[in-house]
N, C-alpha and C positions, 0 to 999 in steps of 0.2 A: 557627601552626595546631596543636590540639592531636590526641594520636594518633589516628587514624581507622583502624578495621578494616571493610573496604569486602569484602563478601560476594556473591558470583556463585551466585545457587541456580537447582536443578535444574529446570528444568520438568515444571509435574505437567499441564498441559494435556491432553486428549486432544481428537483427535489430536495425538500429542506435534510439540514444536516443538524442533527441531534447531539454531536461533539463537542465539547467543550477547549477551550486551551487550557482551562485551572478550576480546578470540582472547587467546592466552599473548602475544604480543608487546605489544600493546595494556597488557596487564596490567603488564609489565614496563614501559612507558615510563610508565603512570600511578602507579609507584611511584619512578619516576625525577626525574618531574618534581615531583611532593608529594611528599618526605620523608619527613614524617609520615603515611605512609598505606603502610597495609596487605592486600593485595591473596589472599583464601581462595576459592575455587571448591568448591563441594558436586559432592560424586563423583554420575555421570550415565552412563550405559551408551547416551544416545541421542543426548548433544548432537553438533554437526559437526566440533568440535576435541574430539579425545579427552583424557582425563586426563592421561595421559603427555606429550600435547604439554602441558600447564601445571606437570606435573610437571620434563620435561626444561629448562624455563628456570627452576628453583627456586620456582615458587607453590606453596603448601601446598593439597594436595587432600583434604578430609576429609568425612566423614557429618555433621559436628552445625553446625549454622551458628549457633545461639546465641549464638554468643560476638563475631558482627558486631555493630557499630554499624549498619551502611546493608547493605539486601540489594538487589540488584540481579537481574531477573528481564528474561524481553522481553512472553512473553501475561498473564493475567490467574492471580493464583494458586489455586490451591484454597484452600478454607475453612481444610479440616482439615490445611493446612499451614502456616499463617500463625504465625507467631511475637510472640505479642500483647510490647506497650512498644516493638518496634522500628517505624524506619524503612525504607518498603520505595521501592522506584522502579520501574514496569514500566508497560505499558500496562491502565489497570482498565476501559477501554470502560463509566467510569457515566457521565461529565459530561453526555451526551444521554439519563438518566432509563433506560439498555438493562433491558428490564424481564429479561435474563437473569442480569446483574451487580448486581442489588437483595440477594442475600444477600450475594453479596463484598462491597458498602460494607457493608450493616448489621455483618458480622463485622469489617471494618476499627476502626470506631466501638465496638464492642464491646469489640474485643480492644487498644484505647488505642495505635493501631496512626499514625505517622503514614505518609500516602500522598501522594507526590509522582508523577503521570503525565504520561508523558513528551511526551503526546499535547499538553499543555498550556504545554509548555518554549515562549516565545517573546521573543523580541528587544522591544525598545522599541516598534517599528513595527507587534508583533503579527505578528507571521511567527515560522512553527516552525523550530525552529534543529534540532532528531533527528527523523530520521524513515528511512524505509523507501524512502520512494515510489519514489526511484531505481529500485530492484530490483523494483518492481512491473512500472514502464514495458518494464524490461528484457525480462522473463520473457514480459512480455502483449504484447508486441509480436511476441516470439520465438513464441509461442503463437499469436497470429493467423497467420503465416507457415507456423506447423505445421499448424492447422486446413484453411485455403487450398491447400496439397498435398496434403492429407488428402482433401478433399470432392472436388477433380478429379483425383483419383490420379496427379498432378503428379510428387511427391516423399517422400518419407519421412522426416522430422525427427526425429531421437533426443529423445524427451522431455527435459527442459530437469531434471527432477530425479533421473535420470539419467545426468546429467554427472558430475563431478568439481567443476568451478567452469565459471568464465565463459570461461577459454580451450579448457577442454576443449567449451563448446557453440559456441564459435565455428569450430571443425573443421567444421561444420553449415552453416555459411554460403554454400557455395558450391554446395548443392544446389540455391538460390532461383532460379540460374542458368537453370534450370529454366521459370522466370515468364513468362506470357503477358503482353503491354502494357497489364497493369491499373491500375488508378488506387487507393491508399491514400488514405483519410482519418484523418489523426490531429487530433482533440478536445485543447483543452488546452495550457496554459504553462507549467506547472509542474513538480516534480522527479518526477513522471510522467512528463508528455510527453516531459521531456529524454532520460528516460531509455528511452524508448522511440525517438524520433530517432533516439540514438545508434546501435539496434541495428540500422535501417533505415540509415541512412552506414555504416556497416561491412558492409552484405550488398551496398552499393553500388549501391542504389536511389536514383534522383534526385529528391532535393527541386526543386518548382516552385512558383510564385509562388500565389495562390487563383486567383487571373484566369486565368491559364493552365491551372489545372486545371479549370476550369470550363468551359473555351472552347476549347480546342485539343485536338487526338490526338495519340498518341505513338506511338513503335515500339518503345516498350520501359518498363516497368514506371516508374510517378513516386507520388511521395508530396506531398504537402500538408499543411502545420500550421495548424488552423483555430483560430482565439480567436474568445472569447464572440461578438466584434462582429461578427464571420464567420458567424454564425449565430444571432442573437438580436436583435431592433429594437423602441424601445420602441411599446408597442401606440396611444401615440398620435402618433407622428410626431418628436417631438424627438429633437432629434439624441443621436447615443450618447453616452455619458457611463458610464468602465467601473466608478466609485467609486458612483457612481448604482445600477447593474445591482447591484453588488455588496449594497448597503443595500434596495434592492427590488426583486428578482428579478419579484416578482407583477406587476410593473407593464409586462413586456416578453412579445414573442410569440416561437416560435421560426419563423427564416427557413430551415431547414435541408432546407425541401422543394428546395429548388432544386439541392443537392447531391445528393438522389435518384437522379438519372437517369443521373450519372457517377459515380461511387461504386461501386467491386467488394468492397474490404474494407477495411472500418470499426476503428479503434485506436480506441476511447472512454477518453479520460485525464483529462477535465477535471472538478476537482471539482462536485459538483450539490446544489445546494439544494431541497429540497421545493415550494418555494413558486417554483420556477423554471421557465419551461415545459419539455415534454422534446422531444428533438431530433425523433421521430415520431411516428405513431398508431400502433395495430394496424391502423387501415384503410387508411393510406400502403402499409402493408407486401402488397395485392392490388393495388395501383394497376399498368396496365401497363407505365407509365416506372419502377418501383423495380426499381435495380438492385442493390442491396447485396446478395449472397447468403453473406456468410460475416461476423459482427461477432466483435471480441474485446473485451468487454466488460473493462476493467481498473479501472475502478470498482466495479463490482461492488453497482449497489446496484438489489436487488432492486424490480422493478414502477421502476425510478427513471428515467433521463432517457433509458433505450433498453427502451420495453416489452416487447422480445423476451426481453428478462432476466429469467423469472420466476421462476427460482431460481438459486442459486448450484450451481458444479460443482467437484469435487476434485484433488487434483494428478493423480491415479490414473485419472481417468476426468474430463476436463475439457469434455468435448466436448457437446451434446446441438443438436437441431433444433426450428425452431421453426419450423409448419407454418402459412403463412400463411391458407390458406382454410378450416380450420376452429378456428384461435389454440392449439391444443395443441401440446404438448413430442412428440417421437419422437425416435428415437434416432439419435446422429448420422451425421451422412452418409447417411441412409438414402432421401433422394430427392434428387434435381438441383433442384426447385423449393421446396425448404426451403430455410431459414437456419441456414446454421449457429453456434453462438452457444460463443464459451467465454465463461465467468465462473467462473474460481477466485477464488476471496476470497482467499486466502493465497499470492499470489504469492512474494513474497521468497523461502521458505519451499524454492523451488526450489533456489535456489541460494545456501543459509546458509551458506556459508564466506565469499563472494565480499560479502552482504549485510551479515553481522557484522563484517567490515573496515569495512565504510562507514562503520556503524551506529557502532562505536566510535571512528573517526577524529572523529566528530562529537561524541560526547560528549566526548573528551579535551579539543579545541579552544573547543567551546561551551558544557560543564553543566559542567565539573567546577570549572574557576576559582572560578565561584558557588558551587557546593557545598561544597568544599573549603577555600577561601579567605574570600571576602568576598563578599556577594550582595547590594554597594549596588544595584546594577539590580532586585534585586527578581525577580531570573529564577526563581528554584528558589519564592522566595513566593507567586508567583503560579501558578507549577504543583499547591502545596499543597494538594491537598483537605479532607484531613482533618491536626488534630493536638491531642495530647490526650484523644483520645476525642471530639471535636467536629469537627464543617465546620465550615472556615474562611470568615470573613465572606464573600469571593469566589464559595465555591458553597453559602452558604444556601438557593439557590436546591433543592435536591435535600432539602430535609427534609419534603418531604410525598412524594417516592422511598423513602425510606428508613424514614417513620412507620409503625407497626405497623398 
């Protein structure tokens, strides 16, 4: 491998993002285990590992990052920060046309910039090898539980960005203690939902079968992990098929009314497709069997598979209500016959010390070999968007996104 000078720039996002792609230790194993690589971090007054910590293990912390080969960021970068000829790696939110991220690529292509996102790193199978989601499931799970004490002035949950990390919000756990014999639904199989699971087994809420949650009482607080087939059947009768559902979503209805009526609060984790039915109406949401009166939306996607979601909400103020009988937003908590609805978009974002461990355990193990070494798999090529000043044959598809 020939020398590689591997760059950690600042985030110019606003609102700024406290994430890292590689804590000081991270950085130091990634220079342990490539040799040939060289590990600079751009000075940052906001990130969550301060300078000092990459200073105290000997990485060099300085203002000019020019002098990297590869930059490594986590959100999308500014324009007017981009360092044209290099190699950059972060997440650019274009590969779905984001009409917001239409100057970053044109300025990418522009500036002869190649961009590999991270969004797009996957294994053979097509499965994401980096990603976040853990820490989303976490935070949004830990946030519906906040919500939930909130609305029935239960409990009092120390906001989750507010912490220090994940053992400091887990001191928080034993408030839930608190809980009436409600029923959780959590949506989803993925490193969402696991990670949202997890925080529900740790407050020491009991997982129960669907059947059982559907059919029996409790006397004490149960959760449920619902998958697609738990709540989706194709609209003409054949049987499930989840590789089917998966290739066409439009072709199935959602069975999720039947979960209405036992349901107190709703974990939505599962990712959703446009063309997928969504789990309710606005007009389920007056029926006199809906019971869901608190959702934590950790998808987070606007009007998407839970209509109550009709805009996003911040780490700062995460909360708002959604007033079933005349479909407007109020403020949260503000009636017992609202819904109340979090949807932060930026979950991790909570808890970026405990997130950037992940985040970088995963890169070390799963990008870097490809990047670094040898990329027979084709892992890092096929994340490639752009190179040279051109999209690469793989997303030609984005040059009428990007035409003047």
């Amino acid at each position: 491998m020939h020398p590689v000078t591997l760059g950690l720039i600042r985030e110019g996002k606003t609102p700024p993002d406290k994430r890292v792609p590689l804590t000081p230790k991270k950085c130091v194993e990634a220079q342990t285990t490539f040799p040939n690589l060289t590990v600079v971090v751009q000075e940052s007054p906001i990130r969550s590992y301060a300078d000092q910590e990459y200073r105290d293990l000997g990485i060099d912390v300085r203002a000019d990052m020019s002098g990297c080969d590869i930059l490594l960021g986590v959100k999308e970068v500014p324009v007017d920060q981009l360092i044209p000829n290099k190699t950059y790696m972060f997440f650019s939110h274009t590969v779905k046309k984001q009409p917001a991220n239409r100057k970053l690529l044109r300025a990418v292509l522009e500036k002869n910039i190649t961009l590999i996102d991270y969004e797009m790193l996957t294994n053979a199978d097509g499965e994401r090898i980096v990603a976040f989601g853990r820490y989303a499931g976490i935070v949004g799970a830990y946030n519906g539980l906040l919500a939930y004490g909130r609305k029935h002035d239960l409990y009092r949950l120390k906001p989750a960005y507010q912490c220090v990390d994940m053992d400091d919000m887990q001191e928080e756990f034993f408030k839930v203690r608190a809980l009436p014999p409600i029923k959780i639904a959590v949506t989803g199989s993925g490193r969402v939902a696991q990670g949202a699971l997890e925080v529900l087994d740790r407050m020491g809420i009991r997982k129960v079968s669907v059947y059982d949650f559907l059919y029996l009482d409790f006397k004490e607080p149960v959760y449920a992990q619902l998958r697609s087939s738990d709540y989706n059947a194709r609209q003409d009768g054949r049987v499930w098929d989840t590789p089917d559902f998966h290739r066409h979503p439009e072709l199935y209805k959602s069975t999720f009314d039947k979960f209405l009526p036992v349901t107190d609060l709703l974990i939505a984790c599962a990712y959703w497709h446009p063309a997928a039915p969504k789990l309710f109406t606005e007009e389920d949401t007056r029926r006199a069997d809906f019971r869901i009166n608190t959702i934590a939306d950790v998808t987070c996607d606007v009007n998407g598979s839970v209509p109550t979601t009709k805009r996003s909400s911040t780490i700062q103020d995460p909360l708002f209500d959604y007033n079933p009988q005349n479909r407007e937003l109020e403020g949260a908590c503000s009636r017992p016959a609202n819904i109340t609805v979090m949807a932060v978009d930026n979950l991790p974002c909570e808890l970026p010390r405990n997130a950037s461990r992940d985040f970088g355990r995963q890169l070390l193990d799963n990008v870097f070999p490809h990047l670094l070494r040898d990329d027979a798999d084709e892992v890092i090529q096929r994340a490639t968007i752009t190179r040279n000043g051109q999209l690469t044959e793989r997303y030609q598809y984005l040059s009428d996104y990007v035409a003047d």
